[in-house]
Rosetta silent file (secondary structure, phi, psi, omega in degrees, C-alpha in Angstrom):
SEQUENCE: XXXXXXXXXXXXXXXXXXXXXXXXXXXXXXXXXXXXXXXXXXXXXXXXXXXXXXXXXXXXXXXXXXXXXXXXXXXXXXXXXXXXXXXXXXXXXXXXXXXXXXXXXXXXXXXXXXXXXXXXXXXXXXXXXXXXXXXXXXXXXXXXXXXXXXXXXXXXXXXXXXXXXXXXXXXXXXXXXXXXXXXXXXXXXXXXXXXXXXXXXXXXXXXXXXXXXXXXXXXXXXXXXXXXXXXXXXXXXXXXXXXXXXXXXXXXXXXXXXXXXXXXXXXXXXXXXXXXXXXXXXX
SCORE:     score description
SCORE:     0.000 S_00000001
   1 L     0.000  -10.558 -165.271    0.000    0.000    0.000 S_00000001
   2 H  -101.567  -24.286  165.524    2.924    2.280    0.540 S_00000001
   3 H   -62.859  -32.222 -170.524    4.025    2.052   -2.930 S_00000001
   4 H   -89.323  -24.309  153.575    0.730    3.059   -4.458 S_00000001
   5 H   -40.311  -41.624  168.365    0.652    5.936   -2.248 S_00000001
   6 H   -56.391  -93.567 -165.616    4.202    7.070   -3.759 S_00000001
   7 H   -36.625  -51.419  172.408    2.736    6.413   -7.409 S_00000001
   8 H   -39.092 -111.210 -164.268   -0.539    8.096   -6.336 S_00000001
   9 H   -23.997  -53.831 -178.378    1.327   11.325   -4.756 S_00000001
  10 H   -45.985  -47.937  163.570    3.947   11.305   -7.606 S_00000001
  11 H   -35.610  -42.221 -165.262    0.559   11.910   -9.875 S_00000001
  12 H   -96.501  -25.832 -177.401   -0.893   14.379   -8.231 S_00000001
  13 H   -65.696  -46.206 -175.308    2.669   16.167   -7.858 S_00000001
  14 L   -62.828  -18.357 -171.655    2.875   15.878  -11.726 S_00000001
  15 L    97.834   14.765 -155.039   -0.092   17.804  -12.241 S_00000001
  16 H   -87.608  -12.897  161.464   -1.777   15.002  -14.322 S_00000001
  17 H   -63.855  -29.402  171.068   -5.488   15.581  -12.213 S_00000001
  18 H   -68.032  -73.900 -178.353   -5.474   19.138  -13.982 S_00000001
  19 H   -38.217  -56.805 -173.613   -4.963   17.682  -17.282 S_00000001
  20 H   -38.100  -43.624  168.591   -7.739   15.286  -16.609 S_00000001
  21 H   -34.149  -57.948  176.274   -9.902   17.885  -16.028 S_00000001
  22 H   -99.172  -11.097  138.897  -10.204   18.653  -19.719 S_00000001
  23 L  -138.620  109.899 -179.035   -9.882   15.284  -21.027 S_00000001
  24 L   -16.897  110.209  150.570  -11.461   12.707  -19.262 S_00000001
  25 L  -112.546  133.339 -168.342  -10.041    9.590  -18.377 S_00000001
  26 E  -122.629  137.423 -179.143  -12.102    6.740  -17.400 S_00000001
  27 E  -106.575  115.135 -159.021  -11.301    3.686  -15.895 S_00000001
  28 E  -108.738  152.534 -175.892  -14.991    1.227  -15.468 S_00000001
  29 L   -92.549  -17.671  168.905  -14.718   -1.492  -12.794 S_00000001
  30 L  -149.582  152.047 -174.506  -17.510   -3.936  -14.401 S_00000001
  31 H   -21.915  -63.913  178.513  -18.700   -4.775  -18.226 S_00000001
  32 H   -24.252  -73.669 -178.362  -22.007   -2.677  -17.774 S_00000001
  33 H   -70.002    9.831  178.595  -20.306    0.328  -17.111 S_00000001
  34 L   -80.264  -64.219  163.705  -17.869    0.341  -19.991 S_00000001
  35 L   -36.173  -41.223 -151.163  -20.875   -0.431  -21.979 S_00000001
  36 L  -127.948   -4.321  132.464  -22.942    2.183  -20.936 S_00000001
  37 L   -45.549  -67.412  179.066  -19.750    5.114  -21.378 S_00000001
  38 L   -65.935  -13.093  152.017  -20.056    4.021  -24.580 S_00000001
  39 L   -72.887  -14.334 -177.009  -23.975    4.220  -24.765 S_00000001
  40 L  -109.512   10.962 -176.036  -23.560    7.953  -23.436 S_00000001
  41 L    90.471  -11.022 -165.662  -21.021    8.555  -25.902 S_00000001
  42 L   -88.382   21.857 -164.118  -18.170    8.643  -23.898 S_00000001
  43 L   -99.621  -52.709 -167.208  -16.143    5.412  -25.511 S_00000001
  44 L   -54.078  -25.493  166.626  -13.226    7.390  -26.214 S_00000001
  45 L   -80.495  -11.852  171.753  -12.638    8.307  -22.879 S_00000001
  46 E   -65.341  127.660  179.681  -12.309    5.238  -21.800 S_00000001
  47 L  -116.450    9.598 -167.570   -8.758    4.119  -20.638 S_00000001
  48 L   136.628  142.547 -141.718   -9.423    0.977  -19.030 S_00000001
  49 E  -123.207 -177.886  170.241  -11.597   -1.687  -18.211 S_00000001
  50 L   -80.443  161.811  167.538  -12.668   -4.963  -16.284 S_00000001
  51 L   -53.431  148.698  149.208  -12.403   -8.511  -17.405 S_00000001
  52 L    85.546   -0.527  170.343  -15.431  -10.071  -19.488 S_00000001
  53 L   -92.033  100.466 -130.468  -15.853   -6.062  -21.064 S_00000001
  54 L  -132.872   -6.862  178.630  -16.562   -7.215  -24.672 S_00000001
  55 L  -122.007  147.628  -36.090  -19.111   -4.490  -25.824 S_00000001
  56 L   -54.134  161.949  173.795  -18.539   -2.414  -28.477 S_00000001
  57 H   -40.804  -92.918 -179.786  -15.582   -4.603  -29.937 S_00000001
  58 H    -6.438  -26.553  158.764  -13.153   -1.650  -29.370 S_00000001
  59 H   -51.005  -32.096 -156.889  -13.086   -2.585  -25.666 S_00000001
  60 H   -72.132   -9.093 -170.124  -10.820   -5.416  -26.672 S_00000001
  61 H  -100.882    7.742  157.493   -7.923   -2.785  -27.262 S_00000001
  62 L   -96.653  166.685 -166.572   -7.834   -1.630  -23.740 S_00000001
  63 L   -43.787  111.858  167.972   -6.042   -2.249  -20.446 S_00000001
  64 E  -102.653  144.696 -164.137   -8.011   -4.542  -17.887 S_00000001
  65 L  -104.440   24.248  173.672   -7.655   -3.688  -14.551 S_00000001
  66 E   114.402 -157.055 -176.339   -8.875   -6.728  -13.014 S_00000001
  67 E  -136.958 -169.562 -122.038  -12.770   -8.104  -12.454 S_00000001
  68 L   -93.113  -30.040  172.245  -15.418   -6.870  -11.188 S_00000001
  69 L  -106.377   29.417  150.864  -14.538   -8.373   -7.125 S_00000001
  70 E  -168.855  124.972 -172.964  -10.785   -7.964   -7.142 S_00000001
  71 E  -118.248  127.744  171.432   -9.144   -4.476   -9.073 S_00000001
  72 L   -85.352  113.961  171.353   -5.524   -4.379   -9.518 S_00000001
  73 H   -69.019  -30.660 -160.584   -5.013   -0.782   -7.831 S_00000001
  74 H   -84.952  -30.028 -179.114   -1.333   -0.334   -9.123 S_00000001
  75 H   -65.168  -58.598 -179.191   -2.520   -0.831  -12.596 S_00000001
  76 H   -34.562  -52.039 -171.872   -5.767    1.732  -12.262 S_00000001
  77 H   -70.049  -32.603 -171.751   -2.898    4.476  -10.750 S_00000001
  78 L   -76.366    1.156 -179.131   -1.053    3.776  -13.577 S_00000001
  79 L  -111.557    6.624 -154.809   -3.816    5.028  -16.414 S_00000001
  80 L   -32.769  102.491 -170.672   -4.369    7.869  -14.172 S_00000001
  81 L   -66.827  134.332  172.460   -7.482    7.939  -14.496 S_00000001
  82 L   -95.511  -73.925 -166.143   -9.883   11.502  -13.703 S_00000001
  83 E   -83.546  144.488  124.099  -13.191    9.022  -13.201 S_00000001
  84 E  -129.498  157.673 -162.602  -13.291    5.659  -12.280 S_00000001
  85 E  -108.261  108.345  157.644  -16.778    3.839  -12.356 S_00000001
  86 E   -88.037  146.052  165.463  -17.677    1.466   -9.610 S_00000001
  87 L   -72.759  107.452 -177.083  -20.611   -1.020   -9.670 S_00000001
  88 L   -73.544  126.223  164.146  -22.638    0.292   -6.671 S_00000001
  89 L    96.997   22.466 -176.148  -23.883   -3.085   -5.428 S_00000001
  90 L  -171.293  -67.352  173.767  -21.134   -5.218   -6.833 S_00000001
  91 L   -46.935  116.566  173.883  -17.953   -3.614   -6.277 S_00000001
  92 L   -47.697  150.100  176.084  -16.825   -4.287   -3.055 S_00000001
  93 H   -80.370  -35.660  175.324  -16.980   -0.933   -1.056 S_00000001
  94 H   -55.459   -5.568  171.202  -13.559   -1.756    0.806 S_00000001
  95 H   -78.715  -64.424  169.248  -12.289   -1.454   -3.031 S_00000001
  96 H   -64.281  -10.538  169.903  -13.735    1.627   -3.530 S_00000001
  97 H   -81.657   -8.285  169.089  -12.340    3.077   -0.172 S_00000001
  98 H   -86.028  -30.928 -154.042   -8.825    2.122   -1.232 S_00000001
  99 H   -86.853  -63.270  158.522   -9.252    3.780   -4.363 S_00000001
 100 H   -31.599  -52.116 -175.378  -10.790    7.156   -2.973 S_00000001
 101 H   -76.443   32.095  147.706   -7.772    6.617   -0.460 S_00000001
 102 H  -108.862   -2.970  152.695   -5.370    7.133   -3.107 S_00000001
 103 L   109.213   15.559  168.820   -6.264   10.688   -3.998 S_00000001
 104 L  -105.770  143.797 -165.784   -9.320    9.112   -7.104 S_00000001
 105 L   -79.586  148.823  169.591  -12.403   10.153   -7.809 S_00000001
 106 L  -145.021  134.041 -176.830  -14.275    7.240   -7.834 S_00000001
 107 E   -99.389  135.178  163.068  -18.458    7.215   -8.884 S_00000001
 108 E  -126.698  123.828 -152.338  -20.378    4.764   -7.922 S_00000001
 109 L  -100.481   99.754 -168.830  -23.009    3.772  -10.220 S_00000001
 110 L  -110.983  152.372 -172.654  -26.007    1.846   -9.484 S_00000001
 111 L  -119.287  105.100 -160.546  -29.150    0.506  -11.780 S_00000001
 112 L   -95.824  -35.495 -151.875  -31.790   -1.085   -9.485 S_00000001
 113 L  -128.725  173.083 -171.911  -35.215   -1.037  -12.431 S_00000001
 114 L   -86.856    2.271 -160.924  -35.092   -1.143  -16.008 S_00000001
 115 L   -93.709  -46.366 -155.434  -36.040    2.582  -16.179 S_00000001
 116 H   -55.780  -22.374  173.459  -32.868    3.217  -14.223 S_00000001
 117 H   -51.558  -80.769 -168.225  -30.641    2.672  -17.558 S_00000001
 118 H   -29.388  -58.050 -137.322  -31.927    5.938  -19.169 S_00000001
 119 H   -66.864  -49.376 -176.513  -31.439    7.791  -15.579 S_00000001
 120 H   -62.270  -46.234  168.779  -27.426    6.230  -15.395 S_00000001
 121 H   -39.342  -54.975  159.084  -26.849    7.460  -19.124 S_00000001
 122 H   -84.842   14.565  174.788  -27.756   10.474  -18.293 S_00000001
 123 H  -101.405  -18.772  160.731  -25.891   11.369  -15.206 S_00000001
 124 H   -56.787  -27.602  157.025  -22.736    9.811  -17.134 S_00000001
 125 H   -50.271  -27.709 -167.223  -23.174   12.384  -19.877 S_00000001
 126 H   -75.964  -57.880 -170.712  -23.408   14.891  -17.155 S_00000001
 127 H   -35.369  -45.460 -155.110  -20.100   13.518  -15.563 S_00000001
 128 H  -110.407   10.697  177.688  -18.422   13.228  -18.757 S_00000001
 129 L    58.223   56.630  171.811  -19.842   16.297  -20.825 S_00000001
 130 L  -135.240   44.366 -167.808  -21.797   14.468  -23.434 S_00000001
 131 L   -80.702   24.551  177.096  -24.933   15.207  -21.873 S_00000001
 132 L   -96.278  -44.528 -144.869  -26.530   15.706  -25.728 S_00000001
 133 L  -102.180    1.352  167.366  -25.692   12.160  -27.360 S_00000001
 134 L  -107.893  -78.992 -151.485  -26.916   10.945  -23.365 S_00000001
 135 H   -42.474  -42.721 -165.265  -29.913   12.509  -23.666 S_00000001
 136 H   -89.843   -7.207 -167.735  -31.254   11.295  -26.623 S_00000001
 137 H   -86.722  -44.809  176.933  -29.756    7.466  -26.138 S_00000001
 138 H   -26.595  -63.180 -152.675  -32.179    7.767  -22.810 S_00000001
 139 H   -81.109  -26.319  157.725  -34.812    9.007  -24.405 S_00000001
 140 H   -64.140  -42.329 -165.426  -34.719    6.031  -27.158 S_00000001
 141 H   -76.265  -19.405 -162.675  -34.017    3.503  -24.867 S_00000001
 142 H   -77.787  -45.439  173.684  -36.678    4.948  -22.814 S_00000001
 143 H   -78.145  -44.240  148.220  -39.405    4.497  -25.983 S_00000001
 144 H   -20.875  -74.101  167.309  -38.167    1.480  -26.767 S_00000001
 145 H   -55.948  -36.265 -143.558  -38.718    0.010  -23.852 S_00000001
 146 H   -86.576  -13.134  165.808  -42.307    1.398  -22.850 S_00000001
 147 H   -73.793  -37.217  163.372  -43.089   -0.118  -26.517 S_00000001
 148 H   -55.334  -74.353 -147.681  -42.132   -3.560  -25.336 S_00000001
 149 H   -72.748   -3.202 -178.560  -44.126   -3.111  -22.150 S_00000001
 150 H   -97.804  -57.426 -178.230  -47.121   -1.994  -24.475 S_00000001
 151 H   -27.383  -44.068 -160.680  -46.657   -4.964  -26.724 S_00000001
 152 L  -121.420   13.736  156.324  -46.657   -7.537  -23.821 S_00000001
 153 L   -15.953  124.647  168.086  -49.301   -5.910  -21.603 S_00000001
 154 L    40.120   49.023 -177.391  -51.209   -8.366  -19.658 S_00000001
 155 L   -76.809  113.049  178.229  -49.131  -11.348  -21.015 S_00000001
 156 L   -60.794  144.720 -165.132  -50.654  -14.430  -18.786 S_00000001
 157 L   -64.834  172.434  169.737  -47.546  -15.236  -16.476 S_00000001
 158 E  -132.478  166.243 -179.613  -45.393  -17.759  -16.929 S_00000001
 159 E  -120.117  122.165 -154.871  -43.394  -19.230  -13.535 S_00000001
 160 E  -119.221  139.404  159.813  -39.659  -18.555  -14.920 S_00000001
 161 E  -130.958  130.308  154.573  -36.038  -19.986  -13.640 S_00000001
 162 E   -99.671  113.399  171.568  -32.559  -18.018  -15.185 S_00000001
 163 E  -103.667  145.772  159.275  -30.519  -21.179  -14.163 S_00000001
 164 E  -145.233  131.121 -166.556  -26.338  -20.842  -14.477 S_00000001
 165 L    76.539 -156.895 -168.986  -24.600  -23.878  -14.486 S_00000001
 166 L  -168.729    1.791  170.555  -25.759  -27.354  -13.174 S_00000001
 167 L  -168.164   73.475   27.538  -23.324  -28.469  -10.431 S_00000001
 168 L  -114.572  168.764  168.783  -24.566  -26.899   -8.674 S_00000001
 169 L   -68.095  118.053  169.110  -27.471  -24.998  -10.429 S_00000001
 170 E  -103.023 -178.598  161.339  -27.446  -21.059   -9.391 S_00000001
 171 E  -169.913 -172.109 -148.256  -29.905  -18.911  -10.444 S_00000001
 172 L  -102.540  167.595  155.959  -30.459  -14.722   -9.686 S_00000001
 173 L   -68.110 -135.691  169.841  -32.895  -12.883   -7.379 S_00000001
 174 L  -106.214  -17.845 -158.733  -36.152   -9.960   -7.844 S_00000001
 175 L   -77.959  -49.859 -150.551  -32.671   -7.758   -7.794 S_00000001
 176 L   -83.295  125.663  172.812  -31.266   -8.845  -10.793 S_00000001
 177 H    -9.370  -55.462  178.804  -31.697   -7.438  -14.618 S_00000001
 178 H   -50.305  -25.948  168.163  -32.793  -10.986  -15.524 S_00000001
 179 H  -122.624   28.169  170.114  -35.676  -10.793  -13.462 S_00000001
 180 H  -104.899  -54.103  179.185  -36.741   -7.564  -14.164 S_00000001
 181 H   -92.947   -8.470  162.025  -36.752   -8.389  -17.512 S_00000001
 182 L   -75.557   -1.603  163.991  -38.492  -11.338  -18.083 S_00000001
 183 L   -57.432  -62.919 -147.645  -41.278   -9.276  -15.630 S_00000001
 184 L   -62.285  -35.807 -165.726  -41.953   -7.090  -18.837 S_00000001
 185 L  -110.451   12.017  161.319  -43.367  -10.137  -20.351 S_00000001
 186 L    86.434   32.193  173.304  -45.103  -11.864  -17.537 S_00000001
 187 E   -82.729  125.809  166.931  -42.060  -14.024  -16.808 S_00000001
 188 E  -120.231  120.809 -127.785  -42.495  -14.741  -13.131 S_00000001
 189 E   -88.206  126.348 -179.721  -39.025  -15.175  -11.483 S_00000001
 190 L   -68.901   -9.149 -160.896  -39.801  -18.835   -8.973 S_00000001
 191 L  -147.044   17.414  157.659  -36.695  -17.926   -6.663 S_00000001
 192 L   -32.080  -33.528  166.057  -37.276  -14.405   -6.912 S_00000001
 193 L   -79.558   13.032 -174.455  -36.572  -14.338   -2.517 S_00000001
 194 L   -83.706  125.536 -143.941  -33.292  -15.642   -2.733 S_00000001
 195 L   -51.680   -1.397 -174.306  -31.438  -13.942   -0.045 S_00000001
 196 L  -142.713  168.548  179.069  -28.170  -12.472   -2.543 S_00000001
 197 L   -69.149  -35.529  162.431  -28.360  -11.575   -6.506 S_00000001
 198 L  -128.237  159.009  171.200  -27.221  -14.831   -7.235 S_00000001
 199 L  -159.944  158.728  156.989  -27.302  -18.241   -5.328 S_00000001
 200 E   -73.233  139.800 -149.031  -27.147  -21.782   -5.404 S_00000001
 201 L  -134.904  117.435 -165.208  -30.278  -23.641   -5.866 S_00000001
 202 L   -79.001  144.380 -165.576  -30.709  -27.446   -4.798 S_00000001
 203 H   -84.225   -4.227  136.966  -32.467  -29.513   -7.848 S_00000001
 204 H   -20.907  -79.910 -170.701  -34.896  -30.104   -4.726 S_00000001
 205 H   -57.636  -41.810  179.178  -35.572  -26.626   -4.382 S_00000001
 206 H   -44.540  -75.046 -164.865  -36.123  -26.818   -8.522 S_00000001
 207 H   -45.008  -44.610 -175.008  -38.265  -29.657   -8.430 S_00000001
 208 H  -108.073   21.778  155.851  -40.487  -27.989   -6.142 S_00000001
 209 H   -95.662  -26.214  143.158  -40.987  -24.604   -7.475 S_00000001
 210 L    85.277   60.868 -171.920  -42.136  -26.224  -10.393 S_00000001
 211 L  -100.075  158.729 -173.214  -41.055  -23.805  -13.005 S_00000001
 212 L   -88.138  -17.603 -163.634  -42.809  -23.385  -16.601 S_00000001
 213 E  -166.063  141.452  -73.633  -39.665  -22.137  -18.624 S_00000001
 214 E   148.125   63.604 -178.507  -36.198  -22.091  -18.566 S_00000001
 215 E   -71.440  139.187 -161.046  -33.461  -19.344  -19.367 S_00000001
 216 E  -167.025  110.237 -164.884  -29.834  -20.458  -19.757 S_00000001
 217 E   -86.806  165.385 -171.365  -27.278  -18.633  -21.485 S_00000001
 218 L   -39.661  -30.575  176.236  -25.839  -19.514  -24.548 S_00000001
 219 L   -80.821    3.350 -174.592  -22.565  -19.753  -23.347 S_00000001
 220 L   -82.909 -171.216  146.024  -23.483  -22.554  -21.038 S_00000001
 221 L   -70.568  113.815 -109.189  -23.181  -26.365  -21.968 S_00000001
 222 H  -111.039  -72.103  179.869  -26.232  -27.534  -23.765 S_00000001
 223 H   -62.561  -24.381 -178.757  -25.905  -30.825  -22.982 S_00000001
 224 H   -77.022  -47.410 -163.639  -25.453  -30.635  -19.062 S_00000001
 225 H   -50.817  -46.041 -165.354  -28.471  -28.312  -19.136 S_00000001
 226 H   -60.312  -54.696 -155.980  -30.424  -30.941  -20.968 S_00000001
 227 H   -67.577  -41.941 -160.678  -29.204  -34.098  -18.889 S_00000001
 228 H   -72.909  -24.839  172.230  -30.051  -31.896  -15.584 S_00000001
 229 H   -94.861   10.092  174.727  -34.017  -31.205  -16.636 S_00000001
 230 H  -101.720    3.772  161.133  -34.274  -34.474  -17.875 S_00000001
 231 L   -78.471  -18.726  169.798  -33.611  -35.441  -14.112 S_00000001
 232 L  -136.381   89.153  174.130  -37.035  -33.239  -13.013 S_00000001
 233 L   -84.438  -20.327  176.820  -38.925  -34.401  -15.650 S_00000001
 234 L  -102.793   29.581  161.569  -41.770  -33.615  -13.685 S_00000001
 235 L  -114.272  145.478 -178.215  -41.740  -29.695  -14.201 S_00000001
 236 H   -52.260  -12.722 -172.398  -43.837  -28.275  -16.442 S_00000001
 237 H   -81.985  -26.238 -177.185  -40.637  -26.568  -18.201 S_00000001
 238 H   -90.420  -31.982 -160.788  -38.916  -30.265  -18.787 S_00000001
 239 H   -64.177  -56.555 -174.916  -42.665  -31.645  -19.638 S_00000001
 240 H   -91.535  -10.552  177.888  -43.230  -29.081  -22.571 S_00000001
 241 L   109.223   16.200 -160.513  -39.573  -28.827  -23.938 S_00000001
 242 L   -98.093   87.073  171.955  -39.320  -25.300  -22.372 S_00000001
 243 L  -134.636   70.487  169.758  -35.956  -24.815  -22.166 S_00000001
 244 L   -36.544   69.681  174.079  -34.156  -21.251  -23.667 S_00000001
 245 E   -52.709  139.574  165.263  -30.446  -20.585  -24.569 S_00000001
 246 E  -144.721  164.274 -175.181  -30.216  -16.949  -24.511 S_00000001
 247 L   -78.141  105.696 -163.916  -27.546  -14.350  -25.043 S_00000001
 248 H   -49.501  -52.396 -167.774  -26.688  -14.067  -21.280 S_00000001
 249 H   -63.814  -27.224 -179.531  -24.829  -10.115  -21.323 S_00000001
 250 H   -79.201    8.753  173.377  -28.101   -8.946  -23.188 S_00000001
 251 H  -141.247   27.113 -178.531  -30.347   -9.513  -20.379 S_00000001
 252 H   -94.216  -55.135  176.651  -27.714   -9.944  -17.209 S_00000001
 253 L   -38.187  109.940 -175.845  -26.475   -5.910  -18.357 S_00000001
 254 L   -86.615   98.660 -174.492  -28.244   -3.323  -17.279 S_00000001
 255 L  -150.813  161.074  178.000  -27.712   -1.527  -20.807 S_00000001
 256 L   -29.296  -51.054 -161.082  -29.291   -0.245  -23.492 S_00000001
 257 L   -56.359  -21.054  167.828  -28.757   -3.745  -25.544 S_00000001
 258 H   -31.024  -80.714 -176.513  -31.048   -5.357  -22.343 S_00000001
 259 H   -31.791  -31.896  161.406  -34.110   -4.274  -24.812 S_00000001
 260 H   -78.896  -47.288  157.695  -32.913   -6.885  -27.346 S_00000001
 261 H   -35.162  -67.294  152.803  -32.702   -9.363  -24.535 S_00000001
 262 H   -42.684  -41.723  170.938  -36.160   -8.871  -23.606 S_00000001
 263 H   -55.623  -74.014 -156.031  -37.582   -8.952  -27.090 S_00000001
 264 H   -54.980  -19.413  156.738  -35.983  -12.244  -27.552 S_00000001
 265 H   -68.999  -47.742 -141.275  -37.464  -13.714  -24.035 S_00000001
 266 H   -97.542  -14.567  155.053  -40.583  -12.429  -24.398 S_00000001
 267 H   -45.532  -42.190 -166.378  -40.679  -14.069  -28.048 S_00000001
 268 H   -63.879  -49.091 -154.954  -39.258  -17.455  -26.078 S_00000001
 269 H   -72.961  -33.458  174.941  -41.900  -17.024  -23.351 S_00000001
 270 H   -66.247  -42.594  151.968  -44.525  -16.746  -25.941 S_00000001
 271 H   -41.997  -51.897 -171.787  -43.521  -20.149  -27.575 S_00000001
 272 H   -59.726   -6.860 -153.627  -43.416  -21.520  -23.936 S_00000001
 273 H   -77.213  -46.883 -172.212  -47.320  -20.545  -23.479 S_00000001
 274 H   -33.997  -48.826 -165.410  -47.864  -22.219  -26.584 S_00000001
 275 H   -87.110  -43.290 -170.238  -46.124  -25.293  -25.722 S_00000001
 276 H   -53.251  -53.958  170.481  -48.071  -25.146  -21.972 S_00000001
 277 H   -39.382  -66.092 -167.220  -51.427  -24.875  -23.726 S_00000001
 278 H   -76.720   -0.297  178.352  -50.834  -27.794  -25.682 S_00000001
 279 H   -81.025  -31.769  175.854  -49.344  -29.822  -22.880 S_00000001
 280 H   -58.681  -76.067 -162.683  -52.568  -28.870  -20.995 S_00000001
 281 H   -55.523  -28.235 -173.877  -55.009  -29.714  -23.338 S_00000001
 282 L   -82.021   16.599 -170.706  -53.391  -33.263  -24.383 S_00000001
 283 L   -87.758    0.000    0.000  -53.804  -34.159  -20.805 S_00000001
């Protein structure tokens, strides 16, 4: 710690926080927020990022500073950085208090609802003085959505699991993007109490929540998923075939691109009704 104090002080001694001043530098601590500089317009300011930050492509030519629960500090002082962007609710705070404690500003940004996208674009435009090209990316994403939520109005529920992995199975809370957005489309999350944003879930606990449908992202193994519902064959989601690879960052992210995630669930979920109906009726 006593070295990055030195590097830190030598920084501030150089004068390089002045400089900053008029062109940003930003360093984001998890995928989202990289993503969602670059939804406010902002990409260019970016000077380095977390592991797993993969959106727009042009992320791939910068620095990573670690993941989203353990940030190499010596690297971060070394981009010296005017912003860095913490995940409010995912960065540890003893991270950000190291960080702060090194003479950096550090923001911490959090997105609880799906509305909450628009609201973080535009206070990074404020931050980063692109509040035009944030305004209007709100105000799309913002019609966008409320078009979806017109579309799929009073969609009869479905009882929904986002499972990741299979040994063991986790799957997310009412906290998480994932179950906010299969809500716009009457996806009803089964494990919605589970006491943290993600947790592991006993194929017990599966069996007896009894879910209708089945999100899994793409990147998972196909075949495990398959082998594990053909072990609770007696939920309606293994019964009708309702089981959904999806692109996991478009509906885990709280970012604009979330709005293609949703279309493509609430397309999925509509197939599942389909498939429920007729599992119903051949009974």
């Amino acid at each position: 710690m006593a070295r990055l104090k030195i590097l830190a002080a030598a920084w501030l001694a150089a004068g390089l926080a002045c400089a900053a001043a008029a062109a940003p530098r930003v360093v984001t601590l998890a995928p989202h927020l990289a993503e969602l500089v670059c939804a406010a317009g902002a990409c260019e300011d970016l000077v380095g990022v977390s592991a797993w930050s993969d959106f727009p492509a042009t992320l791939d030519q910068l620095p990573r500073i670690g993941d989203a629960q353990s940030v190499n500090l010596e690297a971060v002082l070394a981009l010296r950085p005017s912003l860095v962007l913490a995940w409010d609710g995912g960065t540890p705070p003893e991270t950000v208090a190291r960080l702060r404690g090194l003479g950096l500003r550090v923001e911490r940004l959090r997105v609880r609802d799906l509305d909450d996208v628009a609201a973080a674009l535009e206070t990074l435009g404020a931050w980063l003085g692109t509040e035009n090209l944030a305004r209007r990316a709100a105000a799309d994403y913002l019609a966008r959505l409320a078009r979806l939520r017109a579309r799929w109005q009073g969609a009869a529920p479905v009882r929904v699991v986002y499972q990741i992995e299979t040994a063991p199975a986790y799957s997310v809370n009412r906290d998480s993007p994932i179950s906010r957005a299969l809500a716009v489309c009457g996806g009803v999350n089964v494990f919605a109490d589970l006491p943290t944003l993600a947790a592991p879930v006993s194929a017990e606990a599966m069996l007896a929540a009894q879910p209708e449908a089945v999100f899994y992202g793409a990147e998972e193994n196909a075949q495990a998923m398959r082998a594990y519902w053909a072990r609770l064959a007696a939920t309606p989601a293994a019964r009708a075939g309702n089981l959904f690879a999806v692109q996991a960052d478009r509906l885990a992210r709280a970012t604009p691109r979330l709005l293609d995630g949703i279309a493509q669930a609430c397309a999925d979920l509509d197939l599942a009704r389909k498939r429920l109906s007729a599992l119903r009726a051949a009974k």
